[in-house]
C-alpha positions in Angstrom: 30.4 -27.7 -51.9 31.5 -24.0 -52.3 34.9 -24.0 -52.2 35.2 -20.2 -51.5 33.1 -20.9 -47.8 35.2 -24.3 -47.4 38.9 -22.4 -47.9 37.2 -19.3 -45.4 36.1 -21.9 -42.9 39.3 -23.5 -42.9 41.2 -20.5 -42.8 39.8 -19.1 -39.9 39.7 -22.7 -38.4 44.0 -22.5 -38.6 44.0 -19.1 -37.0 41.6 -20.3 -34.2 44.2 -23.2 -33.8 46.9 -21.3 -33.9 45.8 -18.2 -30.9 44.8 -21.0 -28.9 47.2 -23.9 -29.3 50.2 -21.2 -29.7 48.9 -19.4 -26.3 49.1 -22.7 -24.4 52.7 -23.1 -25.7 53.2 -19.5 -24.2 51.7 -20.6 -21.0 53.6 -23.8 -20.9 57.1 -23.2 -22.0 57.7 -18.9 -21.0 55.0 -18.2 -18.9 54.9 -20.8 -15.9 58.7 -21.5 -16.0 59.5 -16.9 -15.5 56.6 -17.4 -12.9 58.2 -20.4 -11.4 61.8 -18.6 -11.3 61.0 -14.9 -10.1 57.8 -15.7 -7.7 57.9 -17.3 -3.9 55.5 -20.6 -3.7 53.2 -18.7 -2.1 53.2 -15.8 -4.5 53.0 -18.2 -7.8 48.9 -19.3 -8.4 48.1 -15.6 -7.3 50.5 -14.0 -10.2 49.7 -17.4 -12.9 45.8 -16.4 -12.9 46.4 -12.6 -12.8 48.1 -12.9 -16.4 46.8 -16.2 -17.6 43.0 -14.5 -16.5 43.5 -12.5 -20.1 44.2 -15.7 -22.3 41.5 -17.4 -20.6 38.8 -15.3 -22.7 40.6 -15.8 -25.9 41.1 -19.9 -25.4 37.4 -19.6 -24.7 37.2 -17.6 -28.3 39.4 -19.4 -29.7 38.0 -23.3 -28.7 34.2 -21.9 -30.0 35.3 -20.7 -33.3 37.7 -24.0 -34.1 34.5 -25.4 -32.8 32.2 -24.0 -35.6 34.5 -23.8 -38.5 35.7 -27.4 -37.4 32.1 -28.7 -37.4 31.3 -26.7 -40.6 34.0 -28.2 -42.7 32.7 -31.6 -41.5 29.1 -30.9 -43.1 30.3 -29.6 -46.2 32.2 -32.1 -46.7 29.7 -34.6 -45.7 32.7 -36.3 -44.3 30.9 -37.7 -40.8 31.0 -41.3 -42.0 34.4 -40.9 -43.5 36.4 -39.3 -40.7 40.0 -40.5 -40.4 41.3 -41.2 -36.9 43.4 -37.4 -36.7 39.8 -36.0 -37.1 38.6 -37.8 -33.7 42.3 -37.0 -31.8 41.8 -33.4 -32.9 38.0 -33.5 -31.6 39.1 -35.3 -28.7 42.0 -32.5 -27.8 39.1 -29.6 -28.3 36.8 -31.6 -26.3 39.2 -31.7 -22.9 40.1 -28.0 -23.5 36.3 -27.4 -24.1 35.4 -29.3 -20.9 38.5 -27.9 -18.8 37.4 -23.8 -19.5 33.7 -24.2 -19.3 32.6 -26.9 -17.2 35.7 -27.8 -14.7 37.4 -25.1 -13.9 34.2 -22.5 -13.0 32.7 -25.6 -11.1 35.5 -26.8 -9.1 39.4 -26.6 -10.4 39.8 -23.3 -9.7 38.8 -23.5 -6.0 40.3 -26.7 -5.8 44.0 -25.0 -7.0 43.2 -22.1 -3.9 42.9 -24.8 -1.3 46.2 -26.3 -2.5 48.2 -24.0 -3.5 47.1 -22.7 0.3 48.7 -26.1 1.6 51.3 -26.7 -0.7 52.2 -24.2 -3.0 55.1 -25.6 -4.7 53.7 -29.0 -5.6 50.3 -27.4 -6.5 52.5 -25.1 -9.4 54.5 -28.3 -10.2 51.0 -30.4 -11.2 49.8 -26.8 -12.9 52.9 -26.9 -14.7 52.9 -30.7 -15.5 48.7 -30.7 -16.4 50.1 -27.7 -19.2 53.1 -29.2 -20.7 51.1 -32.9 -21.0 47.8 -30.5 -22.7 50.6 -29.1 -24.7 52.3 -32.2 -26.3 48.9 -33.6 -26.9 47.7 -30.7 -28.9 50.8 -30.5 -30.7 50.6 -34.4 -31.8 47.2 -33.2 -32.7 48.4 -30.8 -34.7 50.8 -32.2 -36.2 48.7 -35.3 -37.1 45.6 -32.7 -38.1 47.9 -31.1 -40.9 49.2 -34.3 -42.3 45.4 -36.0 -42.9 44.2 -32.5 -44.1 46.9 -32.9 -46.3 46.6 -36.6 -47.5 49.0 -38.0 -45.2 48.0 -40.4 -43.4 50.4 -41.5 -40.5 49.9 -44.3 -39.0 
């Protein structure tokens, strides 16, 4: 193994994790909650996707380069048969954020947050709101889990 590509892959795998995971906390815990307190119901969706339209691109970025540099590491390491359990949660987490900006939400969840948010605009924010902060704590046990096995701890 080269270490010099290994400690470059993994490198720009943490600041991959970081933009995206620490731009969902953004979205989650400042974003949503200023929209939620300064916007009418009806106003909300319409001013959430005009800023959150910007971070979209970068968690698209951001989920293919932890993608590659994730994947890379695992080759190098030859480390497919010897995967510990934070190395699946972590692929899982990327996987429902992978699925959620490419396949779901072009196909049908942004439409589908129009219609409702046209019917009921306040509960429609509320399950935006409660869809984030439940991505965010699962991601953040990710994290938190990632570091400790990458590190030799192994919780649990």
């Amino acid at each position: 193994m080269d270490y010099q590509h290994f400690v470059i892959a993994r490198s720009i795998h943490v600041i991959a994790i970081v933009l995206w995971i620490g731009g969902v906390a953004f979205v989650t815990t400042v974003l949503i909650p200023a929209i939620r307190a300064s916007q009418t119901p009806e106003e909300r969706l319409k001013t959430f996707e005009l800023l959150e339209s910007r971070f979209s691109f970068q968690a698209k970025l951001t989920t293919l380069i932890a993608a590659i540099s994730g994947f890379y590491m695992l080759h190098v390491m030859d480390a497919w048969s010897t995967m510990g359990w934070w190395i699946y949660m972590m692929i899982m987490v990327w996987f429902i954020f992978t699925l959620v900006l490419f396949v779901l939400e072009p196909l049908f969840l942004h439409k589908w947050f129009h219609r409702k948010a046209q019917q009921q605009p306040e509960r429609t924010f509320v399950i935006l709101q409660t869809m984030h902060i439940v991505l965010l704590i699962v991601s953040s046990i990710a994290v938190i889990f990632g570091v400790a096995g990458a590190h030799g701890l192994f919780l649990l």
